[in-house]
N, C-alpha and C positions, 0 to 999 in steps of 0.2 A: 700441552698438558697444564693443567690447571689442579698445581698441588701447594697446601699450605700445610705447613709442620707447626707446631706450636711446643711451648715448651713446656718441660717436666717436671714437677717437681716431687724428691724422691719422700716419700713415706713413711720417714722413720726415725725413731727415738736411741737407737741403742748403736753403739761403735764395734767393730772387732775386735775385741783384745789378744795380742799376739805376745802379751808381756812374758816373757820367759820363765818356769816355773821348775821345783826339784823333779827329775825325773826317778830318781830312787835314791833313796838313803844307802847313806856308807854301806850300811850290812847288805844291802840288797845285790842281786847279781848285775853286773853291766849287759845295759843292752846294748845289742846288737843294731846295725841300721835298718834292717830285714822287719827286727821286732818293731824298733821305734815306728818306722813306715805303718802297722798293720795298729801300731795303739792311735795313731795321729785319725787313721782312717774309720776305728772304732768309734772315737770321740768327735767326729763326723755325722754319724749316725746310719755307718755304713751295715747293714745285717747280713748280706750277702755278698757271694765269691766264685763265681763261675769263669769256668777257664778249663786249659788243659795243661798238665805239669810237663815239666821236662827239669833235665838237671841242670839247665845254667840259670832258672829260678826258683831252685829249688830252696834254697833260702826264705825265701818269701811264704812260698807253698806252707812250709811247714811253719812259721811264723801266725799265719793264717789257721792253719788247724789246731794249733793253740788259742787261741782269740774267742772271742764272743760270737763270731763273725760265722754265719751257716758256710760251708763250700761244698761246691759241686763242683764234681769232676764231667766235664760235655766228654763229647766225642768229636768236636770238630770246635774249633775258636771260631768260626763265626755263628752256629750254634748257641754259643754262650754270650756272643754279643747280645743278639735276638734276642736269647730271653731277658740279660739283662732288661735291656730295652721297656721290654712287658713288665719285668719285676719292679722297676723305677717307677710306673703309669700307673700297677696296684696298691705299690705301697707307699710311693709318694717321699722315699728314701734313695740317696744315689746307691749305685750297685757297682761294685768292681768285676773287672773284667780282667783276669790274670790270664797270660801266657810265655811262652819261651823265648829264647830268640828265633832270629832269622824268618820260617816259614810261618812262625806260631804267630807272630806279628802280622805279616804279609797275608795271615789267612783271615783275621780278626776286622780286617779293613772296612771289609763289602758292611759290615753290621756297624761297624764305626760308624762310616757312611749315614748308616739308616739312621742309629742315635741322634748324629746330628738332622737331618733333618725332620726327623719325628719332633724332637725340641726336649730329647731325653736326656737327664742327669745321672754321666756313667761315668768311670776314672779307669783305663786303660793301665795295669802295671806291669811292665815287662820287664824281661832281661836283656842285655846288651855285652858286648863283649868286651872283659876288663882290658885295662890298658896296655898291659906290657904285653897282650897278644896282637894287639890290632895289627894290621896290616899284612900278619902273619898267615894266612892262609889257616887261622884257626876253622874247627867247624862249627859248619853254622855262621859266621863270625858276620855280625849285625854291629857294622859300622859305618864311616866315611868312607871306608876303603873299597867296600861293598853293598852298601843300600843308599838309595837316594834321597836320604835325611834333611836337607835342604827343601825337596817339593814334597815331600810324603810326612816326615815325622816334626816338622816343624809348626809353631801357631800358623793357621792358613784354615783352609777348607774342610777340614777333617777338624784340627783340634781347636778347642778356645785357648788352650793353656797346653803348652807340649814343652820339657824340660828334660834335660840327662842330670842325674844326681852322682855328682863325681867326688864328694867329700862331705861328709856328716855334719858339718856346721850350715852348709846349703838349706836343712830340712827346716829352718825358721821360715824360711821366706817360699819355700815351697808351701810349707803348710797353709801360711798366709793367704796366697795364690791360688790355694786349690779352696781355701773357706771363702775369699771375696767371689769365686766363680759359684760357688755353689749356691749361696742366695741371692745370684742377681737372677732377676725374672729371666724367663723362660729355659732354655735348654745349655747344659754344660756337658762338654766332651773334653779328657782332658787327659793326658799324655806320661807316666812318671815311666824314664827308661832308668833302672839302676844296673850298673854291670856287676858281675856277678862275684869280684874280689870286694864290692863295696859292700855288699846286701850283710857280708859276714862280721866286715870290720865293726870295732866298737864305736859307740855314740862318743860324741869327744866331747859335747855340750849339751845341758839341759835339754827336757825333751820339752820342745814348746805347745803349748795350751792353747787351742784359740776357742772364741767362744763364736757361736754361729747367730747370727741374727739376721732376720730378712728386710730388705730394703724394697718397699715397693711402689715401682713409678706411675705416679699417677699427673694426669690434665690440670690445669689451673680452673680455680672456680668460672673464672670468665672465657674459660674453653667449653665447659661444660655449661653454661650457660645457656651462648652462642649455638651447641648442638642443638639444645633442645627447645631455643627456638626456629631451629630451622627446620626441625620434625613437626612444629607446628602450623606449619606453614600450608602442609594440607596431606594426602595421603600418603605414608610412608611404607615402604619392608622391612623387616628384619631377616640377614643371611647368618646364619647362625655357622662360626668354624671350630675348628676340635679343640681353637686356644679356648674358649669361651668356657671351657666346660666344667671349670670351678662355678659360672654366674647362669646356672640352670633357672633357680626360681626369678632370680631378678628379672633374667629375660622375659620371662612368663607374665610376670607382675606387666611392666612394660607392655606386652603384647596385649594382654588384657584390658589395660588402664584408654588402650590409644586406636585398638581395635588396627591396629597392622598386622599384615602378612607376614608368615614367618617362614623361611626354607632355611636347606641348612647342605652345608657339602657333604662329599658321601664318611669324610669322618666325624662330622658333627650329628651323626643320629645316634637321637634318642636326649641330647641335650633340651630339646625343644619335644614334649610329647606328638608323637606321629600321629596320634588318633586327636590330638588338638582340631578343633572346625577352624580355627587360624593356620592350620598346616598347609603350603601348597604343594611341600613335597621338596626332594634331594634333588640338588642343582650337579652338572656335567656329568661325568662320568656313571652309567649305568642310570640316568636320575630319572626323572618324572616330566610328561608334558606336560599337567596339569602346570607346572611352574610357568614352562613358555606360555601358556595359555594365559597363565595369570597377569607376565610382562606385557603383554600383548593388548590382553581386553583392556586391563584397569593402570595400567603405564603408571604407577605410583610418582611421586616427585626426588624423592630420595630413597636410597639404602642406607641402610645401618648395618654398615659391616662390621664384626665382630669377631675377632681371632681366626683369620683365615687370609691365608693369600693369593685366595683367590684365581689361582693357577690351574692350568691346562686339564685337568682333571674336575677339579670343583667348578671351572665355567666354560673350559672349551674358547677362551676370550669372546665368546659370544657377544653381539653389539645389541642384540634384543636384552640383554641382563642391564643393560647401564638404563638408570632414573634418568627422568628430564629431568630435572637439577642436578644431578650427580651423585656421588657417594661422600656417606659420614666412616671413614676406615679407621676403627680404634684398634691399632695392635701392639704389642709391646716391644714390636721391633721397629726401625721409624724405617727401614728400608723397606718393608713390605708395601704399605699406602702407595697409591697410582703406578707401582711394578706391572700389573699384571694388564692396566689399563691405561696405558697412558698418556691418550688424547682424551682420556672421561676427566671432567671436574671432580677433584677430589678433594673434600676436608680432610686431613691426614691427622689423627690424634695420637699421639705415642702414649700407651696405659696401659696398665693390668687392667682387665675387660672386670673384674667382677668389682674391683676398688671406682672403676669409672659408670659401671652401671648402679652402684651404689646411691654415687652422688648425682647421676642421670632421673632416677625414680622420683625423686628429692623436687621435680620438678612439673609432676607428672602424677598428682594427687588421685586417690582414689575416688574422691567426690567430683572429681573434672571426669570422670572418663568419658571414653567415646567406646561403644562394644561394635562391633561390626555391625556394619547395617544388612550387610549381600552376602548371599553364599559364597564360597570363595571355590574356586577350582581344588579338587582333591584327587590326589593318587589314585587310579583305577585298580585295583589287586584283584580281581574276582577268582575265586576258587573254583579245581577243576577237581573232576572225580579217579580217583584212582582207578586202576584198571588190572588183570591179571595177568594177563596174557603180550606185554610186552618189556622193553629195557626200563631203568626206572627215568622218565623225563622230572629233569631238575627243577621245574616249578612245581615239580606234586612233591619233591623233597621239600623244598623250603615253606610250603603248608605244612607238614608235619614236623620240620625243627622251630616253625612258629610257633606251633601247638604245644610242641610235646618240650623244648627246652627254653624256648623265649617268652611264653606265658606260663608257662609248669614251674621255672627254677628261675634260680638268681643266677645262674651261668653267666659269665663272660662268653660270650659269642666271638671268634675271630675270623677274618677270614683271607685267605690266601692269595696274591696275586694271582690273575688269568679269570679264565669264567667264573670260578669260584667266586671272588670279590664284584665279578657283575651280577651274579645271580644274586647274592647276600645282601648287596645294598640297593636294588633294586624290590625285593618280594620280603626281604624279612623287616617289621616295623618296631621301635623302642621305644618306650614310654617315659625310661630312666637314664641320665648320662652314666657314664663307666660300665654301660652292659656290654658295648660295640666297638672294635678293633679291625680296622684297615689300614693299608699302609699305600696311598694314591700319592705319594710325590716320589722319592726313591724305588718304595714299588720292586723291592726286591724276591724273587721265588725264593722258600724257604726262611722267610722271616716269621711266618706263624706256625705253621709244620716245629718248630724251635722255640720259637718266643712264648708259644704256652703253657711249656714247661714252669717259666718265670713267673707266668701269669698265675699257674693254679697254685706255685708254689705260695709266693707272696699275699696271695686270698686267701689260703687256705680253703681253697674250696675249690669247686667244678668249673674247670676252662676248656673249652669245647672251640677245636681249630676245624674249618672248613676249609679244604684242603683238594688240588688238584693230584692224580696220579705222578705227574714228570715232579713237583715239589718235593712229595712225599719220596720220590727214590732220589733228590737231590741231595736233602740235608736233616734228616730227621733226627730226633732223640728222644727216642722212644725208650731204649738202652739207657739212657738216663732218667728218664721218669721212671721204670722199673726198678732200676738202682735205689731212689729214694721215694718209693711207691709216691709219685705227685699223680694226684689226681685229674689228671690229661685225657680229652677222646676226643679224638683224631676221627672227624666224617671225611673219607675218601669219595670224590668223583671221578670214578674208573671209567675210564673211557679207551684206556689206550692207546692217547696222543696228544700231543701237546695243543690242545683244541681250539685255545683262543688261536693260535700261531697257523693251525691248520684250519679254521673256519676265515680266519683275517685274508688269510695269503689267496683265497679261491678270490674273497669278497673283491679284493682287490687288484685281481686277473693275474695274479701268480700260479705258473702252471708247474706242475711235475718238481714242487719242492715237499720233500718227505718230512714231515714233523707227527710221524707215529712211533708207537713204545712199545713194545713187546710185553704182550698181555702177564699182568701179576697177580697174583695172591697176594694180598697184605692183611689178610687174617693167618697167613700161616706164616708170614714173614713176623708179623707181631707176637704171635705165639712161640717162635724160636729164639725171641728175645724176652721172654717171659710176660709178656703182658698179652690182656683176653683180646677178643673180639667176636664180629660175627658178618656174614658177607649176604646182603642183598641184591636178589636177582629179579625182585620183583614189585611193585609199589605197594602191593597189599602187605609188606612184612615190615614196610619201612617204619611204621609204630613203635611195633614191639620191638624192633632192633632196638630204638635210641631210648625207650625205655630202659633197655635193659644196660645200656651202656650208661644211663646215668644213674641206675642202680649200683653199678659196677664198685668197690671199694679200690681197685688196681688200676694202672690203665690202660686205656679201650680204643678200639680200632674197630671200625664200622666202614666196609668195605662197599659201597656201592656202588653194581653197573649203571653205569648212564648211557642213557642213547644220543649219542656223539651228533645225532644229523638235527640237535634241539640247537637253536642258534638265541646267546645272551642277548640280552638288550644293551649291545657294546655298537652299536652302529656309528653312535658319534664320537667316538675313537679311532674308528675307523675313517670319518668323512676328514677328521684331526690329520690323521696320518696321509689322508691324500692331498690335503692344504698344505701338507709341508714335502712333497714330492713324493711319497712311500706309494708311486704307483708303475705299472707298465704302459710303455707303450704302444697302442696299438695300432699297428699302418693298415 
């Protein structure tokens, strides 16, 4: 492997000040450490609080419903991870994530998980069990004595910052810890356990102040230099990832100015307009041939990779993806560059993509340009005609949520692990960054079926989750969006079985393994938890339904049969999974 790192330098003018300041005057009431925690996290610029109560943080809870601070009560902790998650990516604000001890913790993980590798800024606050219970057999009791805090609740894999707060003078250097994590580029997940004698006790010292400022890492002029003459060297691409998606236009500028090809992984659409004649289309998972076509016919000399890691999902490690000269990888994590390929030549650049595309442009004059000379390979999507008389086949759905909600509205589009996510990123196309939401690394069922909540919360407007039947009976909150009427619709793909799992298993000569679901209602399931809907049996209805659901002022649940024997455009997940042994043997 042929990787070169170069160095950083950081971006910035202004310090943290963590200098200690009066938490309240003589006459004022003493805070609590419960309180202190929830003004430290206000003055963050935290606005929201999802979770689920229980009494040993119950401190906190009500700490929080005091505050400036929106909360929502989920129905399940990992639920409210999810939607933090979403609520963090609309509003661009970290979001806490309050739960109880013991189970309430242990249930919040799976969404932990996904935070982190989404690259989402979230503060996990729990309770833990005070000290003169420990060891005691108390309930619940979320300690050393009983949870495995060492590999689980420690800095590691899950948190950037994980701490127990065992006495109120600690909360200087907490605060600190949790303001350096929050403006350093890309994603922060981070861990405060307080037990539950502390949450009550009095602040014993000033409540400290910190100021937030962003730090941002940027390539040396003679790294950026260096790139851009090596794009000029002669034909290039651009692969466009979901870090990228603050540097929408500069991309475009770029792509314009140099006449390169631009694709993009399946969460980088709509960063790069889809209907672009430079577009060749979404690389691995669910993506487009026109892309291999494009490797193939016109073999460019370099990629210009751009906040993505290029991993199993976005390329499949495909050997047709790698340039005869190799890759330019600018991401802000310097572990990403030649991970994901690591016999390819790689220029490895550590940078906030839109501060390095910035200084990239800089070089790349409008009066130089080069406009494509060739037509370039493009996505095939041709439209089929709906029909009356049978179940509804999931390509004539996603013509009509093209229509009726991705060109009609500003909706956030999401869409759900399993078919759902192959159908969505394969047939639905975006013009604009922040309309489109997948989740292809972690990949967990039930992160959008939940995270939408966050999403329409934080927009204030229409978030529209695409959704498989087994998701939707997994971990929904729907019960919560009715609770605080969020503007939420939920498209179900009823099918009745868990279809990727049962289309994959035949594909793959698994015989007599059962991955069906006992046919549902979730128009009436939705309507017994107070929100509308309406159920589609037929392709001629499917219009007016999502009409009507994005009409809707409550939220909607849009039940569609699908005809189960439609097989996604997921094959090269499948060819993935037989390359790494996920097959039978046949004598």
């Amino acid at each position: 492997m042929d990787v070169k790192f170069q160095d950083t330098q950081a971006n910035t003018t202004k310090q943290l000040n963590s200098s200690k300041q009066p938490a309240y005057s003589k006459t004022s009431k003493t805070f609590s450490v419960a309180e202190a925690v929830v003004k430290i996290l206000e003055d963050m610029g935290v606005q929201y609080a999802f979770g689920v109560s229980g009494g040993a943080i119950a401190p906190v809870w009500a700490a929080l419903h005091q505050s400036s601070i929106q909360v929502l009560h989920f129905r399940h902790e990992a639920g409210a991870a999810f939607a933090a998650i979403e609520a963090y990516f609309a509003s661009d604000r970290p979001v806490v994530i309050f739960t109880t001890v013991g189970p309430g913790i242990t249930n919040a993980l799976t969404g932990l998980l996904a935070a982190r590798c989404e690259g989402a800024k979230v503060i996990l606050v729990a309770a833990s069990t005070s000290a003169p219970q420990r060891g005691r057999w108390a309930f619940q009791e979320t300690s050393a004595y009983t949870m495995p805090s060492t590999s689980i609740f420690n800095l590691g894999q899950i948190f950037h910052y994980a701490t127990n707060l065992e006495r109120s003078d600690e909360l200087t250097e907490i605060s600190r810890k949790l303001a350096l994590g929050l403006v350093q580029p890309g994603g922060f997940v981070a861990y405060l356990s307080i037990p539950t004698n502390i949450q009550t006790s009095s602040l014993t010292t000033s409540l400290p102040q910190v100021t937030l400022s962003h730090a941002v890492a940027t390539a040396s002029e003679e790294t950026i230099t260096e790139c851009a003459r090596l794009l000029t060297e002669g034909p290039f691409a651009i692969w466009v990832g979901f870090g990228a998606r603050d540097a929408a236009e500069d991309i475009r500028q770029l792509a314009e100015r140099t006449g390169a090809a631009v694709m993009c992984s399946p969460r980088g659409k709509g960063i790069f307009p889809e209907d672009h004649p430079q577009f060749v289309g979404v690389t691995g998972f669910a993506g487009h041939k026109s892309v291999l076509t494009y490797m193939q016919k016109y073999y460019p000399l370099h990629t210009l990779v751009l906040g993505t890691r290029l991993g199993e999902f976005t390329s499949f490690w495909n050997p047709t993806m790698i340039p005869q000269r190799g890759f330019l990888h600018i991401d802000i994590d310097p572990d990403v560059p030649g991970a994901a390929y690591p016999d390819a030549k790689t220029f490895a650049i550590q940078s906030d993509v839109k501060v390095f595309m910035k200084e990239l442009l800089k070089h790349f004059s409008v009066s130089n340009s080069h406009p494509t000379a060739v037509t370039l390979p493009r996505p095939e999507l041709d439209l089929i005609k709906p029909c009356t008389d049978s179940l509804v086949r999931p390509k004539v759905l996603m013509d009509v949520i093209q229509q009726v909600i991705v060109e009609g509205s500003d909706a956030v589009v999401m869409a759900e692990s399993g078919n759902s996510f192959a159908w969505a990123i394969h047939h639905l196309r975006f013009t604009q960054p922040g309309r489109f939401r997948v989740s292809t690394g972690f990949g967990s069922m039930g992160h959008f079926v939940t995270g939408i909540v966050g999403a329409a919360l934080a927009r204030n407007s229409k978030a529209v989750a695409i959704v498989g039947d087994g998701a939707m009976l997994m971990n929904n909150e729907i019960s919560t969006a009715v609770q605080h009427q969020i503007s939420a619709v939920w498209i179900v793909l009823n099918d009745s079985r868990y279809n990727m799992c049962d289309q994959g298993l035949t594909l793959l000569n698994f015989k007599g393994v059962d991955a069906k679901i006992t046919p549902t209602n979730f128009v009436e399931i939705a309507q017994a938890m107070g929100a509308d809907g309406i159920r589609v049996e037929k392709e001629s209805d499917i219009q007016v339904a999502l009409e009507k659901a994005m009409a809707a002022s409550s939220p909607f649940v849009v039940d569609v049969l699908i005809d189960p024997t439609h097989i996604p455009p997921s094959e090269s997940r499948n060819q993935s999974l037989i390359s790494q042994g996920a097959k039978t043997i046949i004598n």
